[in-house]
Every structure is written in structure tokens, then in C-alpha cells.
N, C-alpha and C positions, 0 to 999 in steps of 0.2 A: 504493500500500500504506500503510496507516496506520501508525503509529508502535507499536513492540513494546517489551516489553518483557522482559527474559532475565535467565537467571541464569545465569552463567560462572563456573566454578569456586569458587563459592558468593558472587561479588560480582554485588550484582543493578543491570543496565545497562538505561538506555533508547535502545533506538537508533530515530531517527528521520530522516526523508527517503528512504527506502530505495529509493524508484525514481526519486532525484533523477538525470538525467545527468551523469556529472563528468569524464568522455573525449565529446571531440565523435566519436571512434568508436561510442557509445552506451555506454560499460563505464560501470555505476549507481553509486551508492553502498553500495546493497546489497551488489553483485558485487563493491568494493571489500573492506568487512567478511568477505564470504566468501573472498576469496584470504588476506588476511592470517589468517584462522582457520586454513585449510588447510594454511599452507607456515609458522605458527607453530611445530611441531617443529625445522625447522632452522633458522629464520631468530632466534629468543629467542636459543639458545647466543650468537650473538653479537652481541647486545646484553647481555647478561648484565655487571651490575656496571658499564656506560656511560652517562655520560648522552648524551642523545639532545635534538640538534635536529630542527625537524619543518618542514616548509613545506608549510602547509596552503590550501586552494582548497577554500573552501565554495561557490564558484559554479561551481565547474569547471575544468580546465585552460585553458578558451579564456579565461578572465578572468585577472586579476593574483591570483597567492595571497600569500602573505606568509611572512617569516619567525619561527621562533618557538623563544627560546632557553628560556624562564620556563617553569614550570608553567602551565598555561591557570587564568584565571578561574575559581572555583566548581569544582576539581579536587578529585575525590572523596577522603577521610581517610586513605583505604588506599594512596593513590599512593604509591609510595616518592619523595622528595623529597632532591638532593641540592644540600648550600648551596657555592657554591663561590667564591671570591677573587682575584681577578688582574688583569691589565691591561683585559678589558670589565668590570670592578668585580663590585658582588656578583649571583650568578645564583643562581636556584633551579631548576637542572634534573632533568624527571621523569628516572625511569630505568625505560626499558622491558622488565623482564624477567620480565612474568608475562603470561597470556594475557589476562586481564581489564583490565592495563592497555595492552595492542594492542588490543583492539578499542575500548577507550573510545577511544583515538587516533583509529583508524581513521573511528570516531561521528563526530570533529570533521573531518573530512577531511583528516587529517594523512597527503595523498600520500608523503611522502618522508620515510624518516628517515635523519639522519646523524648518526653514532657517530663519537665521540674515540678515540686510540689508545691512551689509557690506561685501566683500568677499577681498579675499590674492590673494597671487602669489603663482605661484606652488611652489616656490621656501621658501616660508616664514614656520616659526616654530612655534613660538612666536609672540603674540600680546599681546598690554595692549589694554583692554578693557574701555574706558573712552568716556567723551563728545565731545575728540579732535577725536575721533578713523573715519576716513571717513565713510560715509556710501553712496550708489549709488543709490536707489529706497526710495522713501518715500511710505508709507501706511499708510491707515487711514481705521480702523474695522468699518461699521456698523452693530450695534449688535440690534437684535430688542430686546426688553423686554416685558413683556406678552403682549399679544393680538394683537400686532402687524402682520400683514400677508404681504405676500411677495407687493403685489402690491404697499405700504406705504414704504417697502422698495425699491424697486427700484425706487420707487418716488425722496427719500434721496439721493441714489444714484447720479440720472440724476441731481440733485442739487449741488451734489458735484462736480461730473467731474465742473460742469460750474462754478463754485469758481475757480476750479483748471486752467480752458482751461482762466479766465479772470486774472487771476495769470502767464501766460504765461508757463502753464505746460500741459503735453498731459499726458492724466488719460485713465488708463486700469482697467476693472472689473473681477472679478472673484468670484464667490459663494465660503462662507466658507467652505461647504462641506455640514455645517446644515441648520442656519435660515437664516442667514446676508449676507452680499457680502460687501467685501472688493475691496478697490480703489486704484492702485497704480500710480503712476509718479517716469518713469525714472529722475534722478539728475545727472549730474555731480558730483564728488567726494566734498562732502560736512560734514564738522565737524557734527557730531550725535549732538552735542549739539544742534547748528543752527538750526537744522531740527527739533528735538523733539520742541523748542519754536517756529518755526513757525507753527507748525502741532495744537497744544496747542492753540494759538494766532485766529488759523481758526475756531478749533474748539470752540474754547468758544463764538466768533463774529458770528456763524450761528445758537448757541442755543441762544445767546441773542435775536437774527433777528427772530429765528422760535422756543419759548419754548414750541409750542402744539406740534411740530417734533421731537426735538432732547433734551439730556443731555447731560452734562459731568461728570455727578455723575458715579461713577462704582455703588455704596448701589443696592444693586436688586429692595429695596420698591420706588425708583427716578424712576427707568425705565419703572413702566409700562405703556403701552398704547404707549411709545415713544421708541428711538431708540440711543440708547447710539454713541455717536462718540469716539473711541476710538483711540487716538493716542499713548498710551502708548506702543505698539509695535514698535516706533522708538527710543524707551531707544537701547542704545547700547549692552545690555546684554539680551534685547528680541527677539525672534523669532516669525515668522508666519506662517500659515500650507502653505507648499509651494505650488504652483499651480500643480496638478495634481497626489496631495497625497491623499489615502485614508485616511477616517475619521471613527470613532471606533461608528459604529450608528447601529440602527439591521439588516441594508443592507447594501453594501457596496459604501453608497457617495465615491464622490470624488470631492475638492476643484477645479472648473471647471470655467478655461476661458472666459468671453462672449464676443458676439459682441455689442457693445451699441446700437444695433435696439431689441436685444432680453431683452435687460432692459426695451428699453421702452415696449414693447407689455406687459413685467411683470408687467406697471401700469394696464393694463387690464387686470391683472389676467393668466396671463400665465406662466407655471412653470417654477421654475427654480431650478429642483434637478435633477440631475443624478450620475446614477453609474457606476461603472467600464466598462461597457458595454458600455454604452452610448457613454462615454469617447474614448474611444478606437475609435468608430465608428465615432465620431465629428472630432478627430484626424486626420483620415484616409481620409475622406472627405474633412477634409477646416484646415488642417495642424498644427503651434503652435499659436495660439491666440495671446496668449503671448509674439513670437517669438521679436517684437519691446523693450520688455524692453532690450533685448540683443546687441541692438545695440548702435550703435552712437551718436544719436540724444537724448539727454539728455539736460531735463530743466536747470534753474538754481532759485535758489529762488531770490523773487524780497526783494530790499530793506526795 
């Protein structure tokens, strides 16, 4: 197919390569642009006011993509652009919350996007990135390490929400994309610092309580057979793959929502991967999963 050229929401894009293959399943680049149009109603809400990393694969998942903090090269005027200060120095991260600036993403093969826990005002330029810097959602990765299978994972899981639900916080799950599933709780606007040492403080008191379950080692040789708890995605200068981003795997995952009845049936062994497909189709059916972090009702960490 040759190269088009469109207008989206009155910014005019050219996308190109469109029957490039970019899953060694065959899912094109095209088909990429078109999922991200599609599932753009739920999936902007929460990039809204984030900036966003991206790891992009112009030749495909089966090659090396790269990571990508900066605005790209020759980023169009209209990009929102956000300047930010901290410990990785000065960043200019886009911020992806219009449709026009997903699909130019999408154009550069920006497989993955991962969003910070903190988000701005439309209005804001400039941030310093630090401990005091607010942030609103806490997350905690469970990552498994060899030999671990889903069922042991969502075991962890259902362990965690109930840490979190006896902590006086409401926990949402979402599959990484890959092996893990990750557990969020809405916060009230809370110092990144706070949050990283309570996240820390949990995590270290559940692998003392369960060390045949869980670590807090990252080392690859601690993890196997168990299932890393990772909080260091609430450092203020970390991102997480956002909920209903594709993941760079030889089909085309996607970091997918769940209900906590579909975690628990996953202790009996019940899948929990899907892809673009899927997604679209879960969407369409039973709406944003997610849609509660966007609201009101935000925890608060206890004393």
C-alpha cells in the first residue's frame, strides 16, 4: 500500500509503510495505527496530562526496538511538549492525549507506551521531577521469574489486592501484556517519595511473610520459581506500560484490564493473555475496566 495521507481531527498526518510487518504473527503496521484508533476512547483518558515513554520497533518486534524518553526528531508544532528536571536531567516528553498525537506515535512505530504516575495540567510546561513531585495511582509489578505460571501469579495477585483492600485502598489488575499482572490503587495527590516507601515497606513485609512466593531482589538468579514484587515503578522518573498498550511480543498483546473474578479463575489455570483483538472486543462489551482509576474516589495511604 503506498503511503496516505489523512487528516485526524483536523491535524493533517502522513502515514507510511502501512503493510510493513511488525509482529512476526503478521499484525502490519497498518493494523497497528488501526487498533490504536479504535481503542483510543478508553485508552487517551489515561494518558491524559502524562508524559509518555515509547519503545519503538521500526523493523519489527523480531529486531531490537529502542527506547524513547524525548520528543522524536522533526515532531510536529502541535505536539504538546512537556520540559521536565531531575535526576535523568533535562527531558522533553510528548504527552499523549489527543488522537492525532497517537496515531503520529503509532506512524513511528511507537509499540509501547509507558505513562508516569503523576500527570499536569493542560496548562503546565515545566516540572521538576523529585520525591516531593505528586503522584495519583500507586503500582506494584508482579513479575514472575522462571517457572512461575500464571495460576501462582494470580494467586500473588489476589494476595495483594487484600494487603491493599486491609490498607484501606481499592486495587485494580491489569496483565503486563507478557507474564505478570500488575496492581494499581487510585491515591489522592501524594509526595512520590511517600508512596515509593510505602510500596517498599509492603513489599519487603509480604516476602518476609511468604519467601517460597515472592522477592524483592531484581538479580534474575533470586527470582526463580518466585515472583518479584516490584515497586520501583513508583520512582518519580518511572513509567509503566499503560493499560491498553500494545506490547513488542511475536503477536500483538496488549496490557489488558481485569475483573478480579477473572484473576481468581486464573488460580485454576485460566488464561490471561490477549491481543488486540481481544481487547477491542472486551472493550466493546463490558466498556473501561479501568475507567475507576479516573475518578474521584481515591485512597489515601494509612499512617
Amino acid at each position: 500500500m503506498a503511503d496516505v495521507t489523512t487528516t485526524v481531527e483536523g491535524r493533517t498526518l502522513k502515514l507510511t509503510n502501512l503493510d510493513k510487518q511488525l509482529y512476526p504473527s503478521g499484525f502490519t503496521k497498518g493494523e497497528v495505527i488501526e487498533y490504536y484508533r479504535a481503542i483510543a476512547p478508553v485508552l487517551l483518558p489515561h494518558l491524559d496530562g502524562r508524559p509518555v515513554t515509547r519503545i519503538r520497533f521500526p523493523n519489527g518486534t523480531a529486531d531490537k526496538g529502542f527506547f524513547e524518553k524525548n520528543a522524536p526528531a522533526g515532531a510536529p508544532e502541535w505536539l504538546r511538549i512537556l520540559h521536565t528536571t531531575g535526576a535523568d536531567g533535562d527531558l522533553d516528553y510528548p504527552v499523549i492525549d489527543t488522537l492525532p498525537a497517537l496515531i503520529y506515535m503509532a506512524n513511528l512505530a511507537a509499540l509501547e507506551l509507558h505513562a508516569h504516575q503523576w500527570k499536569v495540567s493542560a496548562r503546565t510546561k515545566n516540572v521538576t521531577v523529585d520525591k516531593n513531585l505528586p503522584v495519583d495511582q500507586l503500582v506494584i509489578d508482579l513479575d514472575p521469574g522462571e517457572g512461575v505460571t500464571m495460576p501462582l501469579i494470580a494467586t500473588a495477585a489476589l494476595l495483594m489486592a487484600g494487603e491493599l483492600g486491609d490498607a484501606g485502598l481499592t486495587s485494580y489488575a491489569k496483565t503486563s501484556g507478557g507474564k505478570g499482572i500488575q496492581v494499581y490503587s487510585p491515591l489522592v495527590r501524594t509526595p512520590a517519595g511517600r508512596v515509593l516507601d510505602w510500596a517498599r515497606e509492603l513489599g519487603e513485609r509480604l516476602a518476609a511473610q511468604h519467601p517460597a512466593l515472592f522477592v524483592t531482589a531484581i538479580a534474575k538468579e533470586a527470582r526463580v520459581g518466585k515472583i518479584l514484587i516490584d515497586v520501583n515503578q513508583n520512582l518519580p522518573g518511572r513509567t509503566t506500560v499503560a493499560p491498553y498498550s500494545l506490547r513488542a511480543r511475536d503477536e500483538p498483546t496488549v496490557s489488558t484490564p481485569l475483573r478480579w473474578e477473572e484473576v481468581e479463575a486464573a488460580t485454576d489455570g485460566a488464561p490471561l493473555r490477549f491481543t488486540a483483538s481481544d481487547v477491542l472486543a472486551r472493550v466493546e462489551s463490558g466498556g473501561d475496566l479501568f475507567a475507576d482509576l479516573l475518578g474521584r474516589r481515591r485512597g489515601t495511604l494509612p499512617d
